[in-house]
N, CA, C and O of each residue as an XYZ file, in Angstrom:
676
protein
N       9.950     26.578     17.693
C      10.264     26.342     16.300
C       9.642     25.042     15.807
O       9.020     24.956     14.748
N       9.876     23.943     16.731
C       9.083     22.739     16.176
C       7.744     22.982     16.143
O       7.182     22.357     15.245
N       6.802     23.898     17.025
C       5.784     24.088     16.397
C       5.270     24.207     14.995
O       4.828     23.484     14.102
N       5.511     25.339     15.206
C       5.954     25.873     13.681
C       5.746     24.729     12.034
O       4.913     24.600     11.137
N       6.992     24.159     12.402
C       7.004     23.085     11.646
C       5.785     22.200     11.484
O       5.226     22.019     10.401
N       5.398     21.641     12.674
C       4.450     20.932     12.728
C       2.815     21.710     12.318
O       1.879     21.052     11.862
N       2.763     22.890     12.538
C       1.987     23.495     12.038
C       1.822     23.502     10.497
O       0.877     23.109      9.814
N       3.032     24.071     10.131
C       3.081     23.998      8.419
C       2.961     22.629      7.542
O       2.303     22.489      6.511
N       3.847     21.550      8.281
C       3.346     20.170      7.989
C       1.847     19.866      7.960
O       1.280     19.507      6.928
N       1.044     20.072      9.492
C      -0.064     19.999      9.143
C      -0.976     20.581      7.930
O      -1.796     19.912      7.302
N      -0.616     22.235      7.676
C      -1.378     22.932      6.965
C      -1.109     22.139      5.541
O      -2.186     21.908      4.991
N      -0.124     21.721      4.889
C       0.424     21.100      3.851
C      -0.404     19.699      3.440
O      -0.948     19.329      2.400
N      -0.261     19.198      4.556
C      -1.064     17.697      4.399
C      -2.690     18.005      4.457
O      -3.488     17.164      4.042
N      -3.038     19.033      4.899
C      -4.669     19.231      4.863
C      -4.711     19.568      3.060
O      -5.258     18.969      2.134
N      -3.893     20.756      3.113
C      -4.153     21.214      1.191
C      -3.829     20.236      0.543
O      -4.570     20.141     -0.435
N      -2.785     19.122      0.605
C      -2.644     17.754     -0.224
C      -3.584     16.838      0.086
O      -3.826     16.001     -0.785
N      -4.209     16.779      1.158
C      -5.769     16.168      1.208
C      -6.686     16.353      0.266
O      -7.209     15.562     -0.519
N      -6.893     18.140      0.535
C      -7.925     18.817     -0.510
C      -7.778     18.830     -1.631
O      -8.710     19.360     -2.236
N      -6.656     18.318     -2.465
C      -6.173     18.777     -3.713
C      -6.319     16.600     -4.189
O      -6.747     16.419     -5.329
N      -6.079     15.613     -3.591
C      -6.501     14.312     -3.428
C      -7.782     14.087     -3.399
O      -8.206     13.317     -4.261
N      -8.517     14.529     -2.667
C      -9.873     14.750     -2.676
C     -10.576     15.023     -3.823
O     -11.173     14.163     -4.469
N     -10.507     16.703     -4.219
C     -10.777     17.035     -5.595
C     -10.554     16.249     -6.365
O     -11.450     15.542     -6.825
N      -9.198     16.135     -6.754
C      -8.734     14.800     -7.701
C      -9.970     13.286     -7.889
O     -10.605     12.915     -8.876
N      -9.909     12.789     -6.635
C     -10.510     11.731     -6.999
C     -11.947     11.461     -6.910
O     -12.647     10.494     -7.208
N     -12.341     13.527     -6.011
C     -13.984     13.515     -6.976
C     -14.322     13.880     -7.935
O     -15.529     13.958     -8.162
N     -13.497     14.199     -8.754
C     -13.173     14.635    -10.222
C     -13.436     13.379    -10.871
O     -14.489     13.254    -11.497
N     -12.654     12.480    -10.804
C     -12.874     11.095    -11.336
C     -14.421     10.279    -11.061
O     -15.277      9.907    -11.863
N     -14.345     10.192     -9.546
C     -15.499      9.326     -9.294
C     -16.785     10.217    -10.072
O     -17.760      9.870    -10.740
N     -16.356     11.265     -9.709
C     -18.451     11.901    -10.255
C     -18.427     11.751    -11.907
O     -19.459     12.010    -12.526
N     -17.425     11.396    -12.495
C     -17.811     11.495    -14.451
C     -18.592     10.413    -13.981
O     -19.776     10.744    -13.930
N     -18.370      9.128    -13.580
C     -18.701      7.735    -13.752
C     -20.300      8.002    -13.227
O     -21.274      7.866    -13.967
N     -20.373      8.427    -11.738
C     -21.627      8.725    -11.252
C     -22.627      9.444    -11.730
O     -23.830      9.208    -11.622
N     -22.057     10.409    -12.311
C     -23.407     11.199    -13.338
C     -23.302     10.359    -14.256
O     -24.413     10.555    -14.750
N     -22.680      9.257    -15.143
C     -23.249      8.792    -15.916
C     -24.324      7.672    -15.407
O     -25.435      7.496    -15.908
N     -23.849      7.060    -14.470
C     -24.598      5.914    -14.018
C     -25.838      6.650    -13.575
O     -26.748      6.146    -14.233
N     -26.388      7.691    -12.705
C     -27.194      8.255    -12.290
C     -28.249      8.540    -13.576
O     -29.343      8.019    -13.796
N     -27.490      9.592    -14.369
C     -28.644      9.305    -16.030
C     -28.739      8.563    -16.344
O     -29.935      8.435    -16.605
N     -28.006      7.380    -16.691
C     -28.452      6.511    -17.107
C     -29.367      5.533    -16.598
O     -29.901      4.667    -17.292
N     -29.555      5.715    -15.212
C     -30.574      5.064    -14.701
C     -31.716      5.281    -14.616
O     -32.594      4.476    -14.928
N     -31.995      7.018    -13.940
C     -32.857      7.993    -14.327
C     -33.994      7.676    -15.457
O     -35.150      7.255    -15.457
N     -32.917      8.161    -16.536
C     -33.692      8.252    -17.777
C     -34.380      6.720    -18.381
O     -35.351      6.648    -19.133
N     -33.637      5.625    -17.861
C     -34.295      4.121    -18.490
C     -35.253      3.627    -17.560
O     -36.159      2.857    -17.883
N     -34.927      4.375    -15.575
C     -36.159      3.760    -15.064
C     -36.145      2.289    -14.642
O     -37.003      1.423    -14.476
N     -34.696      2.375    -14.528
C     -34.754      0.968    -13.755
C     -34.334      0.757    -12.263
O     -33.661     -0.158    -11.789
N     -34.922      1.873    -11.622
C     -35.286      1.801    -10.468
C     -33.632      2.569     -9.970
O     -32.566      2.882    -10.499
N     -34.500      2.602     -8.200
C     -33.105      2.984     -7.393
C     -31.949      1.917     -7.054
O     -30.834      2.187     -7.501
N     -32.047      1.144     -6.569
C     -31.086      0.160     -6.586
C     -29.730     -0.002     -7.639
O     -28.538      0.226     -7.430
N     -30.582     -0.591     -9.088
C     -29.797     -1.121     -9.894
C     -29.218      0.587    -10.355
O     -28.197      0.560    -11.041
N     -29.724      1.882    -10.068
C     -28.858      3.009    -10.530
C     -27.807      2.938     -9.737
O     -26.640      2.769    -10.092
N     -28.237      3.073     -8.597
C     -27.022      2.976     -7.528
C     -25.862      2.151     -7.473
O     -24.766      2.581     -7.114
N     -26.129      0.699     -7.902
C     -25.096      0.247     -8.673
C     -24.941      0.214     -9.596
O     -24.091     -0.664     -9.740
N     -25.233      0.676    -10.681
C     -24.684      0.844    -12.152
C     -23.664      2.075    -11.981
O     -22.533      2.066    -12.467
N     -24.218      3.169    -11.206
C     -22.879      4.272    -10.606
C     -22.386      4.068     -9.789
O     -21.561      4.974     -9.671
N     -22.311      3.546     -9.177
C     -21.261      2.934     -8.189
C     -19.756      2.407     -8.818
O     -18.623      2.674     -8.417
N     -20.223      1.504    -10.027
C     -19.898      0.842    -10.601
C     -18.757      1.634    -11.134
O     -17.578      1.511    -10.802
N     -19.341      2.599    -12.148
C     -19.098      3.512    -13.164
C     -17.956      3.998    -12.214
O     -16.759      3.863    -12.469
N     -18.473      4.586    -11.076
C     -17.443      5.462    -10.218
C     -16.136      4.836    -10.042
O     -15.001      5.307    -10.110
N     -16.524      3.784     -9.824
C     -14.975      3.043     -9.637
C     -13.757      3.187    -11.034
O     -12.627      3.655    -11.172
N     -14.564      2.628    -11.717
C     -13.937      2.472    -13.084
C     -13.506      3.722    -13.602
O     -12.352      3.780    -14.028
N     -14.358      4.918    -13.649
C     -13.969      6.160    -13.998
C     -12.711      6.685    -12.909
O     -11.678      7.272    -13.230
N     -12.971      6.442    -12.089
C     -12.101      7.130    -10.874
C     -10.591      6.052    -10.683
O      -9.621      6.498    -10.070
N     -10.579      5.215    -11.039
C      -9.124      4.393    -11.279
C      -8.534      4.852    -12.354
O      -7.343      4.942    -12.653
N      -9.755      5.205    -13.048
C      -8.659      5.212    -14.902
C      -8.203      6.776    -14.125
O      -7.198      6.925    -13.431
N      -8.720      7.323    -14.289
C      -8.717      9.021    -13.701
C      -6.921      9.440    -12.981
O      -6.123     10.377    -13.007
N      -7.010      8.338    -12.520
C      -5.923      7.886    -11.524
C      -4.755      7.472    -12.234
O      -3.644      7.978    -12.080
N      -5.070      6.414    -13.120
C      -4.259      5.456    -13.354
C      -3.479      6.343    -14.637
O      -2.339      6.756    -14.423
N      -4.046      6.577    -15.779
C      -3.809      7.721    -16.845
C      -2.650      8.342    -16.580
O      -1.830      8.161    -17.480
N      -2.213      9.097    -15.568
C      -1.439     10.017    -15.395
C      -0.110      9.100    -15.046
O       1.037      9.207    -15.481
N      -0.532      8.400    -14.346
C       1.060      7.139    -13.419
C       1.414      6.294    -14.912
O       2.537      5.877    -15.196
N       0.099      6.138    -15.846
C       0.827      5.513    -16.867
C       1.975      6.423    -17.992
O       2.982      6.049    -18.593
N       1.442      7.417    -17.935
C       1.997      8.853    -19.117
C       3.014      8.796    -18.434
O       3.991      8.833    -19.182
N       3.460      8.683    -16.775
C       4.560      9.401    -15.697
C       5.567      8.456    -16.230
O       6.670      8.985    -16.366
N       5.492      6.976    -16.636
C       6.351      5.786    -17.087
C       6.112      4.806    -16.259
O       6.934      3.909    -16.447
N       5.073      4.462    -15.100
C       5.084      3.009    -15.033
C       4.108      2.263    -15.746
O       3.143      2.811    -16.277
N       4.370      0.696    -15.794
C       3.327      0.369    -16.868
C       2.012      0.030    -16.300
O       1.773      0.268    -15.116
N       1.165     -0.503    -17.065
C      -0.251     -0.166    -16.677
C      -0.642     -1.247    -15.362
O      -1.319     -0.794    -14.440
N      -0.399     -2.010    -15.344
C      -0.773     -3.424    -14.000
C      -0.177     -2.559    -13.228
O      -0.950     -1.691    -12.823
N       1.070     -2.444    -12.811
C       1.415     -1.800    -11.860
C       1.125     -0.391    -11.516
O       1.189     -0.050    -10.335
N       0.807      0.469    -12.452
C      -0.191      1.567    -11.882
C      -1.414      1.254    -11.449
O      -1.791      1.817    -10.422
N      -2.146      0.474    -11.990
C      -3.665     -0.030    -11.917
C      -3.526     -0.823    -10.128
O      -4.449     -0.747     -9.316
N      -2.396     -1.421     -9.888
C      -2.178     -1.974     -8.425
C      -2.001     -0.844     -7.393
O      -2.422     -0.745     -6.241
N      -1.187      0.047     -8.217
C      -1.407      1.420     -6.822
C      -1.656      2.276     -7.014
O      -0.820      3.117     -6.681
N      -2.762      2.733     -7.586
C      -4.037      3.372     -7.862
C      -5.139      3.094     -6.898
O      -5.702      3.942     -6.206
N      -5.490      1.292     -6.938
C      -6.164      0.553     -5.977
C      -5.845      0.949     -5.165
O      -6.622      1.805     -4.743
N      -4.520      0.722     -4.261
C      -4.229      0.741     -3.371
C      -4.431      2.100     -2.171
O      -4.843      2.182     -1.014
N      -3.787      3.223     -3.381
C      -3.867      4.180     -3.249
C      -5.580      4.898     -2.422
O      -5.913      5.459     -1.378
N      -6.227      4.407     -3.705
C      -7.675      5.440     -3.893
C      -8.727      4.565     -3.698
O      -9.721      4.819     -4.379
N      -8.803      3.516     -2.894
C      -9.882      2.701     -3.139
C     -10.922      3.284     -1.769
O     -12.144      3.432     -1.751
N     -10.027      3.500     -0.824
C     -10.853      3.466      0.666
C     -11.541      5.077     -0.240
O     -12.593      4.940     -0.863
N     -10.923      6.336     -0.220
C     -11.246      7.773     -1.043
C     -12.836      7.154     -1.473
O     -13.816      7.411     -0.773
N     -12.927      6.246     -2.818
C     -13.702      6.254     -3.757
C     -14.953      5.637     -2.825
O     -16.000      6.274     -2.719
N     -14.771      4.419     -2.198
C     -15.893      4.020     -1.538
C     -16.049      4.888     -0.660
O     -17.262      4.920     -0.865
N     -15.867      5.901      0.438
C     -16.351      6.506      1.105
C     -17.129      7.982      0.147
O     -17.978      8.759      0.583
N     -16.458      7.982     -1.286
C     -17.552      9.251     -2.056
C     -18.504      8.609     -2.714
O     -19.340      9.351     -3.231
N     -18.662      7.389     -2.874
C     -19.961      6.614     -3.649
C     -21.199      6.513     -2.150
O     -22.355      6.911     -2.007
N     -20.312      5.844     -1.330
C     -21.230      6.151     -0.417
C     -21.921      6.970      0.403
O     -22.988      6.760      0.980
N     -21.278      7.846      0.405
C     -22.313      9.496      0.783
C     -23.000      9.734     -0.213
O     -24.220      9.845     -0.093
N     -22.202      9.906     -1.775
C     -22.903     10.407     -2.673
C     -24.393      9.415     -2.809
O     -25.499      9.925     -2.628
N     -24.294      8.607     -2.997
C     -25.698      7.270     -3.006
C     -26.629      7.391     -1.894
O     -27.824      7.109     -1.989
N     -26.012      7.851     -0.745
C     -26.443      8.095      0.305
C     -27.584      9.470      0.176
O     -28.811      9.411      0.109
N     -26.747     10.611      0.169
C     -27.396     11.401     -0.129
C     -28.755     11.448     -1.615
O     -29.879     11.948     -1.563
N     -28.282     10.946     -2.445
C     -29.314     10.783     -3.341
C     -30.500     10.168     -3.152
O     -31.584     10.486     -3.641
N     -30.181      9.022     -2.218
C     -31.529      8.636     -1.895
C     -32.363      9.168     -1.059
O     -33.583      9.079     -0.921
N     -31.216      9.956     -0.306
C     -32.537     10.711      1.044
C     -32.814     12.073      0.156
O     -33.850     12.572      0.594
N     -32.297     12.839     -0.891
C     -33.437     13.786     -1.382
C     -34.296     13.078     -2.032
O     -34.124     12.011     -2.622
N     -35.225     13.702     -1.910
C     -36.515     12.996     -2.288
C     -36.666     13.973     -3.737
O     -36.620     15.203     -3.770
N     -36.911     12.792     -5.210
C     -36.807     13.223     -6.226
C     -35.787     12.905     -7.010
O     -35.833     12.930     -8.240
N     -34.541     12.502     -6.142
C     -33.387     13.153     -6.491
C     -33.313     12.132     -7.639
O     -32.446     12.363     -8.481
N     -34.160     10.927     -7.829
C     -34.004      9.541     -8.788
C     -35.026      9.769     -9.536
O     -35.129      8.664    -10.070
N     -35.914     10.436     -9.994
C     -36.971     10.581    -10.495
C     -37.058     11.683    -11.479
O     -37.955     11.860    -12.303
N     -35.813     12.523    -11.242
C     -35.771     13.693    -12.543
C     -35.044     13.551    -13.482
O     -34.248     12.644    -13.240
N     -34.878     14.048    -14.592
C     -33.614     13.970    -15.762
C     -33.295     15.233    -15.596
O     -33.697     16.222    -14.982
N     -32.106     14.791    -16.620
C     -30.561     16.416    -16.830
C     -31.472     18.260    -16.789
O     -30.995     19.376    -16.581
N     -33.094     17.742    -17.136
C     -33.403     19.134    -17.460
C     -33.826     19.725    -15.885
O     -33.803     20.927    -15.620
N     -34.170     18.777    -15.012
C     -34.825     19.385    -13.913
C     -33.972     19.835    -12.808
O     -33.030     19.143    -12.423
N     -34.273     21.010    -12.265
C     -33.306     21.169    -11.402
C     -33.417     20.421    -10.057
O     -32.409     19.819     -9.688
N     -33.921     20.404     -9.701
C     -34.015     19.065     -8.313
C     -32.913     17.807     -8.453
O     -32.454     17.278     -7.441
N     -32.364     17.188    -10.403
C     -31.111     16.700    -10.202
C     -30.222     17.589    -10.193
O     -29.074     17.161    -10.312
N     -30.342     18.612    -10.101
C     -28.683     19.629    -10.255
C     -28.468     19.487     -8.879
O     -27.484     18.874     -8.465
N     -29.402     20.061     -8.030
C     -29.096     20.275     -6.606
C     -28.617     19.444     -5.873
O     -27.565     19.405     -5.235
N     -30.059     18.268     -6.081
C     -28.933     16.716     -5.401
C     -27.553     16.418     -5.777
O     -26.721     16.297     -4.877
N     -27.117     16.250     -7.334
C     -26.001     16.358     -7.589
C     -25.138     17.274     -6.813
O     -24.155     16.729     -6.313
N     -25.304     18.762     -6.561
C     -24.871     19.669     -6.320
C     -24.229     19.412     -4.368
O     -23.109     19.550     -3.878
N     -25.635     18.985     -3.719
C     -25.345     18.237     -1.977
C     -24.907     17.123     -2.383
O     -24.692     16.491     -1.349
N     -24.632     16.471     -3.282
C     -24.285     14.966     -2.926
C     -22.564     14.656     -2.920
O     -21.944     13.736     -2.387
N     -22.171     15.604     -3.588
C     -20.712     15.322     -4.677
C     -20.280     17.042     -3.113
O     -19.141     17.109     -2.652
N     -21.119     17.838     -2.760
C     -20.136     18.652     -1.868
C     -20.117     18.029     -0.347
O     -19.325     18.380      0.527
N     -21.554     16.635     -0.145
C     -20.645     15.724      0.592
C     -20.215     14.844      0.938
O     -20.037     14.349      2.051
N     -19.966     14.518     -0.230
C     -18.917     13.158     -0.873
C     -17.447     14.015     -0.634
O     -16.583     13.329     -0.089
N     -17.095     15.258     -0.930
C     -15.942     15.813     -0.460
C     -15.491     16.279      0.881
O     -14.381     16.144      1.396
N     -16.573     16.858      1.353
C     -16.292     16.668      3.152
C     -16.145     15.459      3.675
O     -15.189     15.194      4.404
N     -16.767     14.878      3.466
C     -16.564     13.091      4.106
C     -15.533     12.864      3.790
O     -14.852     12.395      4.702
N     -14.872     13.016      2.540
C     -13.654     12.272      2.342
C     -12.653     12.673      2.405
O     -11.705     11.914      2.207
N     -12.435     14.076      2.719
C     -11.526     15.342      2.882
C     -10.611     14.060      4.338
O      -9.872     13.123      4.036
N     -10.858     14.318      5.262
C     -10.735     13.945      6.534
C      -9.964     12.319      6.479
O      -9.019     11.882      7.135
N     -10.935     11.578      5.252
C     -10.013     10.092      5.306
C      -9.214     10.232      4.534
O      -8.443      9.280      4.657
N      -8.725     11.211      3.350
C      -7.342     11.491      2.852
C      -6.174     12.192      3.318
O      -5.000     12.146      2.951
N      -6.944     13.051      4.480
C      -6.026     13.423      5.585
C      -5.354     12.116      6.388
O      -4.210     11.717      6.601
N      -6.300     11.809      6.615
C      -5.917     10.344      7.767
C      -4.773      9.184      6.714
O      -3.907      8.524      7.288
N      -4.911      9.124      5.600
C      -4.127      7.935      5.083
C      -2.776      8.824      4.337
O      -1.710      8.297      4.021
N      -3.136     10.339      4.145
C      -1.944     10.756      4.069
C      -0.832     10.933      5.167
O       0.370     10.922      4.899
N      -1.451     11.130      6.677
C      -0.429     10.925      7.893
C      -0.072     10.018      7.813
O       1.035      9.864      8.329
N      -0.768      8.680      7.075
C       0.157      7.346      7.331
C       0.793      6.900      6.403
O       1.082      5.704      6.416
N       1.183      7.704      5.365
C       1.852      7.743      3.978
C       1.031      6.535      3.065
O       1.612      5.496      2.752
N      -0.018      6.736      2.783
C      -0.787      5.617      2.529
C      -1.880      7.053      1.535
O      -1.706      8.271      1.559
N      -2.877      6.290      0.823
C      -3.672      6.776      0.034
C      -2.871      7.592     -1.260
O      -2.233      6.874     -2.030
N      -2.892      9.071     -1.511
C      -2.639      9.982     -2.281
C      -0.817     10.023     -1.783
O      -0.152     10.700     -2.567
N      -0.157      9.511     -0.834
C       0.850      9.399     -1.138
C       1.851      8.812     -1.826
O       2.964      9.205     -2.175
N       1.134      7.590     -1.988
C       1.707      6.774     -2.986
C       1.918      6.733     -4.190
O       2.548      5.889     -4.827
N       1.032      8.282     -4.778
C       0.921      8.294     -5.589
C       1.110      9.476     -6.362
O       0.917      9.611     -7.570
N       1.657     10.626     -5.234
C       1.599     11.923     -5.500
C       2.702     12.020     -6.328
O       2.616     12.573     -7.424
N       4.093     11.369     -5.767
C       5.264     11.590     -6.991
C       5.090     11.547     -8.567
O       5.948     12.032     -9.304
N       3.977     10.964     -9.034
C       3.557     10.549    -10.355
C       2.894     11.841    -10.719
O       3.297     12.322    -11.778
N       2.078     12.431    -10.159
C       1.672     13.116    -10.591
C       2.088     14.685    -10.717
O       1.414     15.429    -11.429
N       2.887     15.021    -10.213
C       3.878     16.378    -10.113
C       5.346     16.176    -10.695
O       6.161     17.083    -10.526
N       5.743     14.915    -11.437
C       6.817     14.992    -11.764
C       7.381     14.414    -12.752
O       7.028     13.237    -12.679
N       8.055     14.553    -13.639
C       8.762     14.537    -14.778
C       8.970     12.317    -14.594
O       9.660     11.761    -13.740
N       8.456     11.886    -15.260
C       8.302     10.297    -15.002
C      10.008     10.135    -15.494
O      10.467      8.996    -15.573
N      10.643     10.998    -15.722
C      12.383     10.518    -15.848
C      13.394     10.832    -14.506
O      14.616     10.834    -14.353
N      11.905     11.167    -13.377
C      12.752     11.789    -12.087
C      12.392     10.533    -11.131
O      12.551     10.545     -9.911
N      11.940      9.572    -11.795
C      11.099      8.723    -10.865
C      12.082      7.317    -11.193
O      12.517      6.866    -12.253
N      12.220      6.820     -9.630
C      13.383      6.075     -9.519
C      12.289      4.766     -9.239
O      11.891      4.976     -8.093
N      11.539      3.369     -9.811
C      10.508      2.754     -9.512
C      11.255      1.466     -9.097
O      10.459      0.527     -9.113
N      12.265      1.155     -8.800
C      12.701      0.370     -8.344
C      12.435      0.593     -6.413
O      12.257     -0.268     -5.551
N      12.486      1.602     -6.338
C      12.350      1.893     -4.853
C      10.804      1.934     -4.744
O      10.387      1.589     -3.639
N      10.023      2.225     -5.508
C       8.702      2.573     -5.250
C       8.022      1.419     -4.697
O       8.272      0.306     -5.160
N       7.073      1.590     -3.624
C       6.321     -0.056     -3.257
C       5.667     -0.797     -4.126
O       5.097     -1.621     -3.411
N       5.377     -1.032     -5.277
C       4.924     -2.031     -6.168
C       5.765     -2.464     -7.230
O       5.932     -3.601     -7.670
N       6.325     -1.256     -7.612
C       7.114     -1.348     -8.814
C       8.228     -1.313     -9.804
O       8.024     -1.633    -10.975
């Protein structure tokens, strides 16, 4: 019977991985396709794109985050603190595959929105920016850390949420 359990626990925390994951490549890639065109198209090389989306990713992928914990009822510093907390390791490990991967297709910095050679890179870069990170939201959800901290906010009525107990707030 404790199998069992532990089985279904596991299966649970993999789909709340995958569903964390999605989530916060949902966020990070608005920021990254913008930073990516926008670099693209002005031509200021690979580097400064890579951090201009990098950049973007962060910022897009906190608010992404943060939005929902603020609507849920906590106020904004203290969502914005465990949001960080939450999604930071997530976001740098999908900027960095994703950047990663972009630079090793070849092209992948050299086309605009019309060519398909950026769809595709986009297309390998962001599916593995989600495998990579699938695995470290698994890992920080066993340790009640990452997307746990943060999951009550997002599935629940912000008048069910008791924030005196919560770790920041």
């Amino acid at each position: 019977m404790q199998a069992l359990k532990t089985d279904n626990d596991h299966r649970a925390t993999l789909k709340m991985a995958a569903s964390a994951t999605l989530h916060c490549l949902i966020g990070c890639t608005i920021g990254e396709l913008i930073g990516v065109t926008i670099g693209t198209h002005t031509g200021i090389g690979i580097v400064p794109t890579v951090v201009l989306a990098g950049s973007l990713s962060f910022i897009s992928g906190y608010a992404f985050s943060t939005v929902p914990i603020v609507r849920a009822g906590l106020k904004f510093w203290a969502a914005l603190k465990l949001v960080f907390l939450a999604d930071t390791l997530s976001i740098v490990t999908m900027i960095a595959v994703d950047n990663i991967c972009m630079i090793l297709i070849p092209g992948a910095f050299d086309k605009d929105l019309s060519h398909p050679v950026y769809w595709l890179s986009r297309l390998i870069a962001t599916a593995a920016a989600f495998i990579v990170a699938w695995p470290v939201n698994y890992y920080l959800l066993k340790k009640g850390k990452g997307h746990a901290l943060t999951h009550s906010f997002h599935n629940h009525n912000h008048t069910e949420h008791d924030h005196s107990m919560h770790p920041i707030g």
